[in-house]
C-alpha positions, 0 to 999 in steps of 0.5 A: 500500500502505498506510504504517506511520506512515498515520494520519488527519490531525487537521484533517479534520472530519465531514461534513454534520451527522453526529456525529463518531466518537470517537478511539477509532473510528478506525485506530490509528497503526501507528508506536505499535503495542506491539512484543515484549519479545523483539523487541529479538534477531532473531527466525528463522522458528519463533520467529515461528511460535511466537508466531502459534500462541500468538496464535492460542491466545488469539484462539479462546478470546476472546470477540472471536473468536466474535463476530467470527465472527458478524459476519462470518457474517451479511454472507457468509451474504447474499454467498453467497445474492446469488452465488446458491450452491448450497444445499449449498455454503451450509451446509457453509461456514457450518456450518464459521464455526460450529464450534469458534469458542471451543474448550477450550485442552486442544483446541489442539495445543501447537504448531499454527499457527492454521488449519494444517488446510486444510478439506476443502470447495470454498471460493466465495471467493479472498482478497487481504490488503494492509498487514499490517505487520510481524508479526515484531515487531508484536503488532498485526499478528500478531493480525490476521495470526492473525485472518486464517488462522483466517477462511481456514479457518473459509471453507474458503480454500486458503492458496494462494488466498490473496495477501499484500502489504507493502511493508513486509516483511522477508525473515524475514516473507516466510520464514514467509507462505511457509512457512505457505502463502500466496501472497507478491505480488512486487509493490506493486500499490497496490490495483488488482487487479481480481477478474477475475470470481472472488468475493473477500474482500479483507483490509486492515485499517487501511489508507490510503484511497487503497488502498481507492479503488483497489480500487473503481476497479479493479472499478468494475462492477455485476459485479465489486462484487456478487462483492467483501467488504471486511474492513477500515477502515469507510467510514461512518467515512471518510464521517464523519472526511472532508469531503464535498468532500475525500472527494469530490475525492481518493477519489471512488470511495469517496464514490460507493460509500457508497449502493451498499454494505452495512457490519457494523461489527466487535464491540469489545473492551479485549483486540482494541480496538488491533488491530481498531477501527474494522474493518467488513465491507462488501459490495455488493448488486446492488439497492442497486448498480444504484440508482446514477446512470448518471453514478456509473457512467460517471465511470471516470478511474484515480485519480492523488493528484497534489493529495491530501496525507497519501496514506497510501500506498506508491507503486509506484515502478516506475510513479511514479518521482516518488512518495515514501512 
């Protein structure tokens, strides 16, 4: 999972002759996220529940929102077609992304929490969300989190398909994913969750490379990518920070990925600029999939990091006594 304070370290250099991306492209470091003035009294649930809903308020009538939106619904709109979807299914679902995305605030219930109303419609994707962080106190992690339930109702994604993970949550936090109806995974699965054949959109914004390299690893098949989205750090970002050798020896799913892959990078704000840089939209179309090597696909040893510094990650500990945060 990955870790509050993961950042990537400052000796790392492009690879090959790429141009080197700009500080500002890459994760922030979540250690220097703005906090709450009101964070300093403990918050209760409808506290933080007010605070999301307000937050939400905001993101719809954003100009990042819209766009975003747009974003996102061209890589599913292709998603869809290559999960080859019946028309019907097609258009409702998009036909929801495109509705409302900035709505009148005079539209917005006072109090409502974004994506409180569940659409009607049969959704074709699952979602899997990791590394949040504290959301309670953390004005980085609320938008993203509030981001995160008006994307499950504009697809039309029961909350309760919907699985939620960090190590980091508090008891309080656990509370209110609760109330709002998403699914609280008990256990720090490190990012191997394999899809089980069910098309999944999985949520994980500026997380730890290893975790990423998990999740390949995990549905490291033909099948199983071609039914995957990834919302979450760009890989043509990690493929120009790292080089080739590092991102070959510690993460080499990713690394072999990189041809197989698909990417719309996220639209840039000042207002969303923390809480959304270097964030792209990765998919895997099956063309570009079975173009792989046969050795690509052959290499399948579960990663393990054991010479891999600033993993990035939390261990589960239950596994790997040994491992520290």
């Amino acid at each position: 999972m990955a870790s509050a304070s993961a950042a990537a370290p400052e000796s790392w250099q492009a690879a090959g002759p790429r141009k080197r991306r700009s500080a500002a492209r890459r994760p922030r470091r979540r250690e220097a996220a703005p906090r709450d003035p009101e964070a300093e009294f403990e918050a209760d649930s409808g506290v933080v529940l007010r605070r999301i809903s307000n937050a939400g308020k905001d993101l719809l009538i954003s100009d990042f929102w819209s766009s975003a939106l747009e974003t996102i619904n061209e890589c599913l709109t292709k998603h869809l077609e290559q999960l080859k979807a019946p028309v019907g299914t097609l258009s409702d679902t998009f036909g929801k992304l495109h509705l409302d995305s900035s709505p009148d605030e005079s539209d917005v219930a006072p109090d409502s929490i974004p994506g409180e109303t569940p659409g009607t419609g049969t959704s074709r994707w699952k979602c899997v969300c990791y590394g949040i962080g504290n959301f309670a106190t953390c004005i980085i992690a609320r938008n993203q989190l509030t981001f995160l339930l008006l994307l499950l109702e504009k697809c039309q994604i029961p909350r309760s398909h919907c699985w939620v993970y960090d190590p980091l949550f508090s008891q309080l936090e656990i509370e209110v994913l609760n109330i709002l109806g998403v699914t609280v995974l008990s256990e720090n699965e490190e990012g191997k969750r394999s899809i089980r054949g069910e098309a999944t959109i999985f949520y994980m914004l500026h997380c730890g490379t290893a975790l990423y390299n998990n999740l390949l690893w995990s549905n490291w098949s033909v099948d199983a990518l071609s039914k995957m989205v990834i919302i979450g750090n760009s890989f043509k970002g990690l493929e120009e920070r790292l080089l080739a050798r590092i991102l070959q020896k510690n993460y080499p799913y990713i690394a072999k990925i990189l041809k197989g892959l698909e990417e719309l990078e996220f639209p840039q704000t000042s207002q969303y600029m923390d809480m959304f840089n270097d964030t792209s939209v990765h998919w895997f179309p099956v063309q570009k999939l079975q173009q792989l090597s046969t050795d690509a696909w052959e290499f399948w040893e579960e990663p393990d990091y054991q010479d891999c510094e600033d993993l990035e990650i939390i261990r589960n500990k239950t596994e790997d006594p040994s491992a520290t945060d």
